[in-house]
C-alpha positions in Angstrom: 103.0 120.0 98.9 100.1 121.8 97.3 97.7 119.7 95.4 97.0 120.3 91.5 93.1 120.8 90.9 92.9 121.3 87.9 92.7 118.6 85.0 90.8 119.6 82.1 87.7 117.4 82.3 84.2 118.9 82.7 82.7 118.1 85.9 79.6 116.1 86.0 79.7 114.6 82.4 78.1 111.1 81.9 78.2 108.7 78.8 74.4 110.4 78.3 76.1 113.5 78.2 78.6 113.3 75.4 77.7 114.2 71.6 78.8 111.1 69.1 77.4 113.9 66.2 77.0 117.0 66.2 75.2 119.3 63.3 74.3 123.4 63.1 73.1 125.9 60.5 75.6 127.5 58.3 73.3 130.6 57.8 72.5 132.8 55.0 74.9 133.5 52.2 76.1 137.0 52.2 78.2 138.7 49.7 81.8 138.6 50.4 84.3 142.4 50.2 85.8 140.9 46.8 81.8 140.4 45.4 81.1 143.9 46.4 84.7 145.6 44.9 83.9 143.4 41.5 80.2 145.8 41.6 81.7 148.6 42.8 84.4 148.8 40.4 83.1 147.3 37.3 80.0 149.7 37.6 81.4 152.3 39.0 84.4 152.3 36.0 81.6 151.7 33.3 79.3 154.3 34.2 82.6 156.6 33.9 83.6 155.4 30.9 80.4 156.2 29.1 80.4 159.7 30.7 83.2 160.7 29.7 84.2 158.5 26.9 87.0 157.0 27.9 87.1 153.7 26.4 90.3 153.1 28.7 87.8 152.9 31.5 85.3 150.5 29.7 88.3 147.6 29.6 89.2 148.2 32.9 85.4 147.7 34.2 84.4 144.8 32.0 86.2 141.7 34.0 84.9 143.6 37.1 81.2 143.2 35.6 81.4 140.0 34.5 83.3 138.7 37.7 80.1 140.0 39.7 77.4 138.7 37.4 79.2 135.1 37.0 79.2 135.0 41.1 75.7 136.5 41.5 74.5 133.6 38.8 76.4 131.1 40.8 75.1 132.1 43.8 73.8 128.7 46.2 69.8 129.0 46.7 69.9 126.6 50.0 71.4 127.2 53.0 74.3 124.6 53.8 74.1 122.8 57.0 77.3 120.7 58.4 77.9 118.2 60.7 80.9 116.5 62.5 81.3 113.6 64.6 84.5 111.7 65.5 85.3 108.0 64.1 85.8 106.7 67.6 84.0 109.1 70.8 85.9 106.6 72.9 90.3 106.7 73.0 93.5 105.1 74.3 96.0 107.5 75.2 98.1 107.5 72.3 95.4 106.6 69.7 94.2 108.6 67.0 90.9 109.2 65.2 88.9 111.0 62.8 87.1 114.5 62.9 84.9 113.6 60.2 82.9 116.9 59.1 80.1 116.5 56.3 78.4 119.5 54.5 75.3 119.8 52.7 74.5 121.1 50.0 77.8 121.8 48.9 78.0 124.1 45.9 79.5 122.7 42.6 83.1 124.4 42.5 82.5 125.4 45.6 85.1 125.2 48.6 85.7 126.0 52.7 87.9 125.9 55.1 87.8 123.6 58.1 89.6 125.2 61.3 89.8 122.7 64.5 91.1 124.7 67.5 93.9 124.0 69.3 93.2 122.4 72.8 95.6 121.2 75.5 95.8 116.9 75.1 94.9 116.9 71.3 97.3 117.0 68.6 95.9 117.6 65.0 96.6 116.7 61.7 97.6 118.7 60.1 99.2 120.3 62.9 97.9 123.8 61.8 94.6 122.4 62.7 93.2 123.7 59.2 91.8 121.5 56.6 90.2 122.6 53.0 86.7 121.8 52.2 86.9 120.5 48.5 84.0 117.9 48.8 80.8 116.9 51.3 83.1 114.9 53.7 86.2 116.2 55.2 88.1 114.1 57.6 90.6 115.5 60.1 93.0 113.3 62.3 93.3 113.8 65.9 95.2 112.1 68.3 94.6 112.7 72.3 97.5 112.2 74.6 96.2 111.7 77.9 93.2 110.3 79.7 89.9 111.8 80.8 86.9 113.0 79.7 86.9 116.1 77.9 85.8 118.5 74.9 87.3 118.4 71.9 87.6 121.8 70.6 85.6 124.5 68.6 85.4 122.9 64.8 84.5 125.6 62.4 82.9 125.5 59.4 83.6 128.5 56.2 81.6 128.2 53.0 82.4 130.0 49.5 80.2 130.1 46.3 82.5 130.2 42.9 84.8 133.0 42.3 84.4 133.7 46.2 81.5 136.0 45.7 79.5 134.5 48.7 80.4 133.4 52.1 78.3 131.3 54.8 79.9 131.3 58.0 82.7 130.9 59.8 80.4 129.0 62.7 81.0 127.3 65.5 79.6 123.8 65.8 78.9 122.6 69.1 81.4 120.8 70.9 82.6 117.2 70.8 83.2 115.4 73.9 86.1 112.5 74.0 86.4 110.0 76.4 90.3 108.7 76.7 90.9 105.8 78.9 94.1 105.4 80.6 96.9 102.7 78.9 97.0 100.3 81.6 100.7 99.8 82.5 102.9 96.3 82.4 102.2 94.0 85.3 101.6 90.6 85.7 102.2 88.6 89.1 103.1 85.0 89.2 101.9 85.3 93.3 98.2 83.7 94.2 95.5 86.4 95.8 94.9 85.9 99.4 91.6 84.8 100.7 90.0 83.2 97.7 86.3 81.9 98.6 84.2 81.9 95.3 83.0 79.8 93.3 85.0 80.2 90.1 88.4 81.5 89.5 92.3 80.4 89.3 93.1 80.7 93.0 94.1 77.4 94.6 91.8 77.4 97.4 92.9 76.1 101.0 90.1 72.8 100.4 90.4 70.3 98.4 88.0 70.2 95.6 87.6 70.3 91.7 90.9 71.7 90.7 94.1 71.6 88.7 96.7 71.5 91.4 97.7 68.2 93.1 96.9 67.9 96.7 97.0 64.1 97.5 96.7 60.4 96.5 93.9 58.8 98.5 91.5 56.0 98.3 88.7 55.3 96.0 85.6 56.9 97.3 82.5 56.9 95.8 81.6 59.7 93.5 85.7 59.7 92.4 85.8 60.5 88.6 87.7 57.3 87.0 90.1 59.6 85.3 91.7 60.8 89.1 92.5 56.8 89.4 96.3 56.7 90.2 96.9 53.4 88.3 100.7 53.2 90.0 99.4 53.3 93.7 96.6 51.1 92.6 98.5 48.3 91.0 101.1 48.3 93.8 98.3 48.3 96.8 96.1 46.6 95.6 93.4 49.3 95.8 92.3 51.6 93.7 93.4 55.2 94.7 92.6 58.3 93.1 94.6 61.9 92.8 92.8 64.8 94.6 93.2 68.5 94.0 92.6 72.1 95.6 90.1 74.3 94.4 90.2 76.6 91.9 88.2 79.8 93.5 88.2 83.7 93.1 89.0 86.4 95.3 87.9 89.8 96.1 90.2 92.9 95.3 89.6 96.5 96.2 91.5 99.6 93.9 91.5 101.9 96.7 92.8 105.5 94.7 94.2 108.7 95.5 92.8 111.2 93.6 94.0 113.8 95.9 97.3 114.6 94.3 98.4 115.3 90.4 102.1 116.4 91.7 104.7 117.1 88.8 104.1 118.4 85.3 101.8 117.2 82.8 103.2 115.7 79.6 101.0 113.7 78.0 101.5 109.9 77.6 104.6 110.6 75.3 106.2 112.7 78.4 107.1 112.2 81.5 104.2 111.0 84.0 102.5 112.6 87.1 101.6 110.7 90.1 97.8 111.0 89.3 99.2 109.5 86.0 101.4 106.1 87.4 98.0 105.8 89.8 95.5 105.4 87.4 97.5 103.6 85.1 98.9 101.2 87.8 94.7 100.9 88.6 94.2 99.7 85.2 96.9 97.6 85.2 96.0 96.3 88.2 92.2 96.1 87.3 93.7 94.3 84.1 95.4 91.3 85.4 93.0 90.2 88.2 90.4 90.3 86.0 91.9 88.2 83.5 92.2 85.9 86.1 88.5 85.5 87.1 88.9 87.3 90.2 85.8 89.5 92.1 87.2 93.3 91.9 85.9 96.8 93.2 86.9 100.1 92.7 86.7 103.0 95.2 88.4 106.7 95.2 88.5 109.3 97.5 89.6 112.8 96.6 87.5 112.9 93.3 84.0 114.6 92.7 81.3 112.8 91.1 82.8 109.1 91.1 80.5 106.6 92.8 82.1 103.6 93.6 81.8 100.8 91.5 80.2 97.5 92.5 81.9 94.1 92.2 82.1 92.6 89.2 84.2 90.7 86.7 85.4 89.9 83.3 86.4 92.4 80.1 82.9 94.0 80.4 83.9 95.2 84.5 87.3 95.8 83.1 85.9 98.8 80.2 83.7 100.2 83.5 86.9 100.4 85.8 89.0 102.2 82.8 86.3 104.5 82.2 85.8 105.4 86.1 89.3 105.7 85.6 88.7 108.6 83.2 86.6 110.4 84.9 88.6 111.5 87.9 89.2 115.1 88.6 92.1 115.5 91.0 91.1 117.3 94.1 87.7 118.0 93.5 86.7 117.0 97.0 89.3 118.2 99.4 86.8 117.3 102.0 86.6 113.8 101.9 88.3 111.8 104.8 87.6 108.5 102.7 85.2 106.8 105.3 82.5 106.2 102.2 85.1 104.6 100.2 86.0 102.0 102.7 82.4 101.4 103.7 81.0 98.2 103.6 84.4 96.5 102.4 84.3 92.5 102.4 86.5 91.8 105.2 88.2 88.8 103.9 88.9 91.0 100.5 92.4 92.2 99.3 92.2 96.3 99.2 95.4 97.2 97.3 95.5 101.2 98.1 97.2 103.2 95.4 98.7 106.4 96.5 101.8 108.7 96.8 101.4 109.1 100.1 101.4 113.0 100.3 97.7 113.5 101.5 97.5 113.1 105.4 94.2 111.7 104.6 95.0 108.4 103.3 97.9 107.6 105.7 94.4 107.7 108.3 92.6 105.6 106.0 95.0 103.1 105.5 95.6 102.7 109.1 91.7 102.7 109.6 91.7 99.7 107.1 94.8 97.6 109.3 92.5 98.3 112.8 90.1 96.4 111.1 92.0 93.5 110.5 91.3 93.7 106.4 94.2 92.5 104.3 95.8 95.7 103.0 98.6 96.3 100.4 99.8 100.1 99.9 101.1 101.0 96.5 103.8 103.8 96.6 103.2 106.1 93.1 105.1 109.1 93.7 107.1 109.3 90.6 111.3 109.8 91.4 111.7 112.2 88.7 110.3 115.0 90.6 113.0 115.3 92.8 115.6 113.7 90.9 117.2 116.9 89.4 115.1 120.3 91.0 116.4 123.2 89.0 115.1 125.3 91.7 117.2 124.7 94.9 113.8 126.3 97.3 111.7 123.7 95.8 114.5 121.1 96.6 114.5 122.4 100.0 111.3 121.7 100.7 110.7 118.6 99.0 113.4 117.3 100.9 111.4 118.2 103.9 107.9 117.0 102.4 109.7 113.5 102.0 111.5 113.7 105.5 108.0 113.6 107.3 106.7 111.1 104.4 109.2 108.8 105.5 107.8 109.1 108.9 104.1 108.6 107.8 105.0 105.5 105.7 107.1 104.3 109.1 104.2 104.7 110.5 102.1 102.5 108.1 104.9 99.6 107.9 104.4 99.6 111.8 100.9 98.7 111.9 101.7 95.7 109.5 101.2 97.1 106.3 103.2 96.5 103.9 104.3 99.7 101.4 105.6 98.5 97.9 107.0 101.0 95.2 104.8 100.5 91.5 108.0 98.7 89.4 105.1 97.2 87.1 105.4 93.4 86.5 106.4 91.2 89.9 105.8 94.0 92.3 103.4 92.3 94.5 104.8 89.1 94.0 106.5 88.6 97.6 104.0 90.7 99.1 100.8 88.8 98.2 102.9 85.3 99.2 103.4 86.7 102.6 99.6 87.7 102.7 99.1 84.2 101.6 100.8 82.5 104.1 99.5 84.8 107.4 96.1 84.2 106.2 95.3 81.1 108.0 97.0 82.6 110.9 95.3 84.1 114.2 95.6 87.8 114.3 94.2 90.5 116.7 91.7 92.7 114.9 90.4 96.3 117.1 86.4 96.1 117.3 
């Protein structure tokens, strides 16, 4: 099927890149159509009324003239200059914030209009997107309902002087960027990660060493902490004998993600997802959890324009890093890459967990690329059911039905070579998988040079 390339975010922006405020010129006041009738008329009326002496005429004309001279009195002196920033630049999907707009000088009695424009993943409030200016600071609320990195809108500014006589504006300030990071989705896993070999973490380890779970009771030896001394064995031997443990250690996991595909349509985080949407998400989950648990992890995609991979770390700090990487992607903004950067220079004895919906011919080569070389590999199956759970149009049921016909062969294909292909169900879905990886680790296997 044909990959979506379009997402909304502006190619190329970096956190140096985005405005936290922004500030512009309001211009000159200029005389507003009612200021010019109120002269028109009230002169125009009492220079008639004199003339020909109609003292109709002079009534009439009066409020006119003293309409214009009470807004030519009140007429602001300084140019007003406004400026808006947002109360947090940085989002959840879901969250709101607040368009915070602050004008100076404002004329006393004086009043605006603020007009936020509609964009696509912003809802406003007020939903009109149109706020009166009554004092120096304005606030707007604005909530953004799905990730990535992306303006704003246009925020314009109006000005009037008392009795709308004057007018400065409407103008456009310059745009606000928003960054909004994916909501990572539920998932925990009570299954241990293969191949752990650091020095910290909450891996058991397959040596004996500092730990917390029980290995053995064995003889004193020196260097044994006195609070390992097994007090039962030692009474009844004789002896003094001491419990020993595995090591706790961490391991190394690689986010491998498709950023080929955004198939099905795009609702928001209060909609139905797309598979772009279940893979990041699943990332952060993902990216979530190991962390959490002291483990080494690296994040890599292919498909996606401007993301350099990201270097091993750990901890919450790594974690904000991965969600905003996360943000950035652009589906399909490098249909030519075969992936062979991503996967270079992978730790052999890491776990690369590669999230996909297996539509792009390109990863089903990668993935078996990764099996040849004898690397641990887990593939996560995104592709959300609702998209061919009830087509309204029976052509495009047709040929999904094919599209999946020759998926099924390509993820056949993939199972063969001894890779295991899991659908995302959140919490406990790589439970049984990582226990088998677990368990064929110490084993011999035959790797392709």
């Amino acid at each position: 099927m044909p990959a979506d390339a379009g997402h909304g975010s502006p190619a190329g922006l970096t956190t140096a890149g985005r405005r936290a405020t922004v500030s512009r010129s309001l211009g000159e006041w200029a005389p507003t159509a009612a200021h010019v009738r109120a002269v028109l008329l009230g002169g125009g009326a009492l220079a008639l009324g004199a003339a020909l002496r109609r003292p109709d005429l002079l009534v009439i004309g009066v409020p006119f003239v003293v309409a214009a001279i009470w807004g030519q009195l009140t007429r602001p002196r300084r140019e007003a200059t406004a400026s808006a920033q947002l109360g947090q630049s940085t989002l959840r999907e879901g969250e709101s914030t607040a368009l915070v707009v602050r004008v100076a000088p404002l004329p006393p009695e004086g009043n605006g209009v603020l007009l936020l424009a509609d964009t696509q993943w912003a809802e406003r409030n007020p939903p009109a997107g149109v706020t009166p200016i009554e004092a120096p600071v304005t606030t707007m609320g604005v909530r953004s309902t799905r990730w990535g990195v992306r303006p704003l809108g246009t925020v314009s500014v109006t000005l009037t002087s008392p009795w709308g006589a004057f007018r400065c504006g409407p103008v456009d300030l310059p745009d606000l960027t928003t960054t909004t990071l994916p909501v990572p989705a539920v998932f925990d896993s009570a299954a241990p990660t293969p191949h752990p070999r650091g020095i910290v973490g909450v891996n058991r380890s397959a040596r004996p060493g500092s730990g917390s779970e029980f290995h053995t009771i064995r003889e004193f030896q020196p260097g044994d902490r006195l609070r390992r001394i097994h007090w039962p064995v030692s009474m009844r031997t004789g002896r003094l004998h001491v419990t020993s443990t595995f090591a706790d250690e961490d391991a190394h996991v690689v986010l491998l993600v498709d950023a080929f595909s955004d198939l099905g349509p795009r609702e928001g985080v209060d909609g139905r997802p797309t598979s772009l949407d279940v893979t990041v998400r699943a990332s952060g989950a993902l990216a979530d959890h190991f962390l959490r648990a002291g483990d080494r992890l690296t994040l890599r995609t292919v498909g996606a324009a401007d993301i350099p991979p990201l270097g091993v770390g750990s901890g919450t700090h790594h974690l904000r890093r991965v969600l905003e990487t996360l943000a950035r992607i652009e589906p399909a903004s490098e249909r030519r890459d075969d992936g062979r950067r991503a996967i270079r220079g992978l730790d052999p004895l890491g776990l690369v967990l590669v999230l996909s919906p297996l539509i792009e011919p390109a990863m089903i080569e990668l993935t078996t690329t990764l099996a040849s070389r004898g690397i641990s590999t887990v593939v996560i199956d995104t592709f959300p059911e609702h998209l061919t759970a009830s087509p309204d149009d029976p052509y495009q049921a047709l040929a999904w039905r094919i599209r999946l016909l020759s998926r099924e062969a390509q993820v056949a294909a993939i199972v063969s070579r001894g890779v295991p292909v899991v659908p995302w169900r959140g919490p406990g879905s790589l439970d049984h998988v990582l226990r088998d990886i677990a368990h064929r680790a110490s084993a011999p296997r035959m790797v392709r040079r």
